[in-house]
N, C-alpha and C positions, 0 to 999 in steps of 0.2 A: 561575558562572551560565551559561556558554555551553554546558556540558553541557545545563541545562536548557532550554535554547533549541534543541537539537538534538534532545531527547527530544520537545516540544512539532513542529515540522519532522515526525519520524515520526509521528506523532500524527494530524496535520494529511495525512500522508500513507492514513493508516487510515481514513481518512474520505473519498476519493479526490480529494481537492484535494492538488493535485503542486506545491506553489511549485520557479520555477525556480531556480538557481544565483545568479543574478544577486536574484531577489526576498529569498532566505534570506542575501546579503549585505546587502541595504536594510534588513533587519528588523535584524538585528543591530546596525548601525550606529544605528538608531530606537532601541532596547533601551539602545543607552550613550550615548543622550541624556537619554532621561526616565525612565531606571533601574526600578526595580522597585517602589517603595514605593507606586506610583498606579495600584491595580489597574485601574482607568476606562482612566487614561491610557496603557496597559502596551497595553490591548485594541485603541484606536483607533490607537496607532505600531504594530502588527501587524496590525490588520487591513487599516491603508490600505497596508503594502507587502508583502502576503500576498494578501489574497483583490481580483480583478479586475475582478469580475462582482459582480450582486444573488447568484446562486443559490451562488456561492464563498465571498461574505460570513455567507451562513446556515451552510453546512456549517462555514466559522470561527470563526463567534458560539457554534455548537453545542461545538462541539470544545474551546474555548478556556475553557468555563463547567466542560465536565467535568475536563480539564486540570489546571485552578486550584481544583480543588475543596477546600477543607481542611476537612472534616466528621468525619476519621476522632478518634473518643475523644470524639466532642462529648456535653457533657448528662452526662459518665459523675461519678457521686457519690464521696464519698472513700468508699472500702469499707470501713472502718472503721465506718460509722454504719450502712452499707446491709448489712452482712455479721449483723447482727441480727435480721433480716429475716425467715429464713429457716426460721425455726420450729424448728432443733435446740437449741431451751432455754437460748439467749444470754441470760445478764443483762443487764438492761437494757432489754428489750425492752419490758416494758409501763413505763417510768419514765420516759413524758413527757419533758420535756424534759431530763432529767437523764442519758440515758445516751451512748453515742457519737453516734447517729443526732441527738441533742439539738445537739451542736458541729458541725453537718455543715457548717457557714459561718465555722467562724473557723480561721484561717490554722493550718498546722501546727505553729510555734513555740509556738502559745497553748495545746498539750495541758498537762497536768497533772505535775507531777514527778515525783509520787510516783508515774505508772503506770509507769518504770522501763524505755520499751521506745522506740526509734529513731522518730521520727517517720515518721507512713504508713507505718508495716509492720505483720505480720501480726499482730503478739506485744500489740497491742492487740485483737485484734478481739472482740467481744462483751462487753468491760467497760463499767460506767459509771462516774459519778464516785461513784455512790450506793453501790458495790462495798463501800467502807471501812466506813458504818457501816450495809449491807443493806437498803440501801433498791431497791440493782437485784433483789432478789429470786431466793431459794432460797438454800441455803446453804454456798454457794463448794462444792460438789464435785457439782452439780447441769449438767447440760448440756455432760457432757463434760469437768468441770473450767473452765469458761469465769470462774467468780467466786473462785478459789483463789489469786487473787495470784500475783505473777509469779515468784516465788520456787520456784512448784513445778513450771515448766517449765522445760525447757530455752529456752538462748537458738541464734536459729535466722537466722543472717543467709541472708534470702533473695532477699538484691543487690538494685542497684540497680532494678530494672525491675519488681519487687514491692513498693516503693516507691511508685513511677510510679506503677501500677496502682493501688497503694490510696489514694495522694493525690486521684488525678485529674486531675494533672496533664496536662491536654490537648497543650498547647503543645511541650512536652519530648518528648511520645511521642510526636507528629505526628514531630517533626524527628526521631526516632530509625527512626521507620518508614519516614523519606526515606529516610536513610543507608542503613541494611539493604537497601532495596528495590533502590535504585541498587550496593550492594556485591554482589547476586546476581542483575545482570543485567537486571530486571524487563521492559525493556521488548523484550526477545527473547521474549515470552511469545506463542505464536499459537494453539495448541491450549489444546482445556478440561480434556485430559490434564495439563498440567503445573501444574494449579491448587494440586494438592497438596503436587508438590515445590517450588515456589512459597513458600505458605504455611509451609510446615515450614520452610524454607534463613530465611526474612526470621524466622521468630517466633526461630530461632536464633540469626541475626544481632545482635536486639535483648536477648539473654540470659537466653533462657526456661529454659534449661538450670540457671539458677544455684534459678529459680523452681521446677523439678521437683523439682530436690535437697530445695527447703525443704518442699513438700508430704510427701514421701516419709521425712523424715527427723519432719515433725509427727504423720503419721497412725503412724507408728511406735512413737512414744512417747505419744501422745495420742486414736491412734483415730481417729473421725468427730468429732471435738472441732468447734466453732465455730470456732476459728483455721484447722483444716485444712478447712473449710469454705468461710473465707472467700477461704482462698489458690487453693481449687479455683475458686470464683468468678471470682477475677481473673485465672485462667488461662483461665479458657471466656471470660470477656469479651474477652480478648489474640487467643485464635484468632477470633472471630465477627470481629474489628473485621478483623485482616491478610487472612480470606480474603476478606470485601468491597473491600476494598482490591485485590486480586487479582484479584477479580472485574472491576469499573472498570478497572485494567491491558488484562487482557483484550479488553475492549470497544474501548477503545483503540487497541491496539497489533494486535488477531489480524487486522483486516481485512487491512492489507495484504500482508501475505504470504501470507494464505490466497487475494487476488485475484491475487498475484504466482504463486501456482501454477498455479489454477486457468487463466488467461492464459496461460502454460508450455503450461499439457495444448490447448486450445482452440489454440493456435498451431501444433500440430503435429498437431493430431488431422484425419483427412479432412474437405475441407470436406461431401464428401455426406452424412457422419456426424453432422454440426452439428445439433443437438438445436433444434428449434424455441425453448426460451425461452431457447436460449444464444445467439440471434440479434445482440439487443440489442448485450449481452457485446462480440460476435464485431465487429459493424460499429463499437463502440467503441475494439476494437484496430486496427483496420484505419486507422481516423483518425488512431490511436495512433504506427502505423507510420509512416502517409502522413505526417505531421506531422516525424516525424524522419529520412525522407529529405528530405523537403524542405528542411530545414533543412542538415544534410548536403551537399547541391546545390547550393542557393543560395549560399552560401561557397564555395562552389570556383567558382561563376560570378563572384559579386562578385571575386575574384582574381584571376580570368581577365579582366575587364572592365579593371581595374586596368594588371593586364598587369605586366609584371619591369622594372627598372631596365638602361638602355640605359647602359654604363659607360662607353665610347667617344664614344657622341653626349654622351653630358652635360659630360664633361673636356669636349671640345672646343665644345661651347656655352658654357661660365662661363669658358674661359680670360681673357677681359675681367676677370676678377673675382680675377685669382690666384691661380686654384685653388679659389676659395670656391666652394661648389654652390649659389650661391641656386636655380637653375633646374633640376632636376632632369629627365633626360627619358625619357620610359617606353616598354616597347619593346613596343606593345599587341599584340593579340592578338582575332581575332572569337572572341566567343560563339556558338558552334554549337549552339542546343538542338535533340534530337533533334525530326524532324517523323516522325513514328507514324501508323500506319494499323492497329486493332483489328478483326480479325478472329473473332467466336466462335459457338461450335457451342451452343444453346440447345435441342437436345432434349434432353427427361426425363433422360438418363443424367449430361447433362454441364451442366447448368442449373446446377446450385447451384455448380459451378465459374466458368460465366461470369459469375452475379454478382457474385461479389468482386471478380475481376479486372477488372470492370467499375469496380468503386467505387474501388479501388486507383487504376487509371490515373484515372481522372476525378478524386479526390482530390490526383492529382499533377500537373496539367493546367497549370498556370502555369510550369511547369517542362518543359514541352513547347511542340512549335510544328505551328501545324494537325493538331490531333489528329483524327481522324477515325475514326468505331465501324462495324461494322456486324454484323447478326446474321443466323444463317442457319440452317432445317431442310435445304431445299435452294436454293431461291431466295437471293440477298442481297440483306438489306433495310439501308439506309442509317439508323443512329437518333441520328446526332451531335445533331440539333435536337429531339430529347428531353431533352437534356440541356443545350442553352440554353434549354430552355422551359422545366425544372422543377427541385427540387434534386434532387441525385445519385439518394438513395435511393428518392426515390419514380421517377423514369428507370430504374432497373433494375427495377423493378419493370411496371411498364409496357411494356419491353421482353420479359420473359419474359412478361407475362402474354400479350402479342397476337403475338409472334412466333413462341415457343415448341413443342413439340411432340414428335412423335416419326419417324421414320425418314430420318435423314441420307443425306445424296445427297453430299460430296462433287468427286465430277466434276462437277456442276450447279453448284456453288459456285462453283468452279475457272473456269468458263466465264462464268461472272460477271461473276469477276475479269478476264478477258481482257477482255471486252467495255467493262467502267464506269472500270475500276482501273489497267488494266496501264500505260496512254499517263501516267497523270500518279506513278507510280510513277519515281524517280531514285536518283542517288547517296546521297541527304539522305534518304533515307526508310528507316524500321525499318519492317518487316510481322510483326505479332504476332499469330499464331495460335492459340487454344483450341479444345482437339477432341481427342477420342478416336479417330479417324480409321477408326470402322468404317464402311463403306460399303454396307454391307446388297449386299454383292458388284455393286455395280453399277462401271461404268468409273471406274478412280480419276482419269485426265488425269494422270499423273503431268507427263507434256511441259507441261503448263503450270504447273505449280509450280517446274519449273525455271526458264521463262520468267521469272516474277516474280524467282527469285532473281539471276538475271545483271543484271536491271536496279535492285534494291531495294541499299541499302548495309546492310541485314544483316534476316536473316531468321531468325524463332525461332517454334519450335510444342513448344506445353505441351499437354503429354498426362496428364490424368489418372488414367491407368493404368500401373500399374509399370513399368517395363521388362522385365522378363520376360514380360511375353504381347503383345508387340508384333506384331505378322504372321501374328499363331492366331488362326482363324477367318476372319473377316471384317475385319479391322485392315490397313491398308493402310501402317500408321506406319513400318516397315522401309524402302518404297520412297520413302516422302515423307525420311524422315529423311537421305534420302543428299545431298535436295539445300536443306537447312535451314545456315543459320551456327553454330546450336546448337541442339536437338531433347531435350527431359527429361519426368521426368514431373514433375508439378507438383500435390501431391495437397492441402496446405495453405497457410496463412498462411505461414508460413514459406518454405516456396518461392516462391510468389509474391513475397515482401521480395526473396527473395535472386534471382530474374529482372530483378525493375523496379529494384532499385542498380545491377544491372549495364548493361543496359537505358538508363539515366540517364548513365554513364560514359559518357566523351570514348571511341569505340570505331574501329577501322579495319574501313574498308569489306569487302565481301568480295572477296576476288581471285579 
């Protein structure tokens, strides 16, 4: 059963509710307590150590109905009565209650002896009991041979699962559609492509093969006969039931990895490139990110806080004690969180770049110390109290909107910095700068970005442009980059992660 609790976890994951490590241990633990027999009870010990929130509870409640669905074969009649039906000149058919369709309610043991053929299999279908003395009507070689007694067919075992099928046995073909489903993988299914080799590998599984045999070996000796009719029946009804089944999988299980990719591409793709409705998307990965560095950080802070065992001081504090350590003494350690100073270049070229890294670092803000933003065409405008005034996203937003523009100046920046920046800039400070660094040829200051660096303890400019067209044209990135602690381009999500991990790291000053 913990297979299926791990399929139900994926599931649950396709729906984009992520239980953590820690909640898909609760659930389990829930699950071998009140076991499985109380489907009520089954939903509430999952859903209270799964879903966190109102809107996690829905996507749960949701997921968990279609999950637990057992629908598949329901309503289906034994095809033995219903195989009559079908207008190829079955005896039986207009005999009221007399012919198989007439018994379609009592159990399979209560057939008749003399009809001489395996319970719910084919080799009954379209007789009555009226066959004997003609009362199902026509004269035994009418419809295919369907009233000729069983003596003048062959005997046609068409396995177990033809059987199943024409019993109706729900219950049995449910669990054998588990088996199969789960023997060929099901829940790796993400594409609508594999629907078929899907359905084909599970109707195999289940032993349709045995069922082909008997069609093929009926219509050979018998034609379009009612038997080989009825067996075609319950083979069209085998594929309709497994590839809806398939289908439900599908729904299920394709989300996630189809967002797992999609995520993939949007991580790595240019953020200038970022497709207006892939915004959404894009600022839920970023939270996505922020969330797991943080996490990441914090642990190695809490460690740090903690600090290592002092082995020398502690023997010689419990020697009173014999040796015993009741008193343990630790050998601490300050927490240094970086203090950051945000620097970015917000005209038109390079905008969509400083908004993320905008949201990034503000998402990671707890995990910093006086962070401080500021944005700039040429002037520098100070906008840290945007963002204790408003949430994040709507603060970037408001930033580009009133700050934003077009023709970077650079040196005016730089002179800024001198002016507002440079005096409370020290050891303890990162300066992280966003900027393409064309300068519409105006004075770059290089001497002042040296400035900053002898005084700042590490200094880094992300440039949204390759490396290779660094210092062509109007790009000044060549002579700034000399006096940078580390100088990249930084075109996506991805890069950005991999700045601010590093960025976060316990780091040494510049020398």
């Amino acid at each position: 059963m913990q297979a299926t609790l791990e399929d139900f976890f994926k599931a649950l994951r396709g729906a984009t509710l992520e239980p953590t490590l820690d909640a898909e241990l609760d659930a389990s633990r829930a699950v071998a307590l009140v076991g499985w027999s109380d489907r009520e009870l089954l939903k509430s010990a999952l859903g209270t150590t799964l879903a966190k929130s109102a809107d996690e509870r829905e996507l749960f409640d949701e997921t968990f109905e279609r999950f637990f669905e057992f629908d598949a074969f329901a309503g289906m009649p034994p095809q033995g009565g219903a195989g009559g039906q079908e207008g190829e000149g079955a005896p039986g058919k207009e005999a009221g209650g007399e012919g198989e369709q007439g018994r379609g309610d009592e159990e399979p043991g209560e057939r008749d002896a003399d009809d001489g053929e395996p319970e719910g299999s084919d080799l009954g279908v379209g007789e009555g009991e009226g066959d004997n003395d003609g009362s199902g009507g026509g004269d035994g070689r009418s419809g295919g041979g369907g009233g000729g007694g069983s003596s003048a067919r062959p005997e046609v075992d068409a396995g177990e699962l033809a059987e199943l099928l024409l019993s109706g046995d729900q219950a049995e073909l449910t669990r054998r559609l588990a088996v199969a489903a789960r023997a060929v993988g099901i829940t790796d299914i993400w594409v609508r492509t594999q629907r078929g080799w899907y359905t084909q590998r599970i109707q195999q599984e289940m032993g349709s093969g045995d069922l082909n045999r008997a069609i093929t070996e009926v219509e050979a000796a018998e034609g379009h006969s009612p038997r080989a009719a009825t067996l075609r029946r319950a083979r069209e009804r085998l594929f309709d039931e497994v590839r809806a089944f398939v289908d439900r999988q599908l729904a299920l299980y394709a989300a996630a990895p189809t967002r797992a990719m999609h995520e993939e591409f949007l991580r790595t793709k240019p953020l200038s490139a970022i497709e207006r409705r892939d915004l959404p998307r894009v600022r839920e990965i970023v939270r996505k990110i922020a969330r797991k560095l943080a996490a990441r950080h914090a642990r190695r802070t809490r460690r740090k806080r903690r600090g290592t065992l002092d082995v020398r001081r502690t023997m010689r504090h419990n020697a009173a004690y014999g040796g015993v350590l009741f008193q343990p003494v630790w050998r601490t350690e300050v927490v240094d969180r970086p203090r950051v100073i945000v620097i970015c270049d917000v005209s038109g070229s390079v905008s969509s770049y400083a908004r993320f890294l905008l949201l990034f670092v503000y998402s990671l803000q707890e995990l910093l110390s006086g962070l401080r933003s500021f944005a700039f065409i040429s002037d520098l405008v100070e906008v840290s109290e945007l963002f204790e005034a408003m949430p994040v996203e709507r603060a970037v937003d408001e930033v580009i909107r009133s700050v934003g523009g077009s023709g970077s100046d650079y040196g005016r920046m730089l002179e800024d910095v001198e002016q507002r920046l440079l005096a409370s800039i020290d050891r303890k400070t990162t300066v992280l700068v966003l900027g393409d660094a064309r300068n519409n040829n105006g004075d770059a200051r290089v001497d002042l970005l040296e400035a900053v660096h002898r005084r700042a303890r590490r200094l880094i400019w992300l440039n949204p442009e390759s490396r290779g067209v660094w210092g062509y044209g109007d790009s000044e990135m060549l002579r700034y980059a000399v006096h940078c602690d580390l100088a990249r381009p930084c075109r996506s999500l991805r890069d950005l992660e991999r700045v601010l991990d590093d960025l976060l790291r316990p780091g040494q000053a510049n020398g």
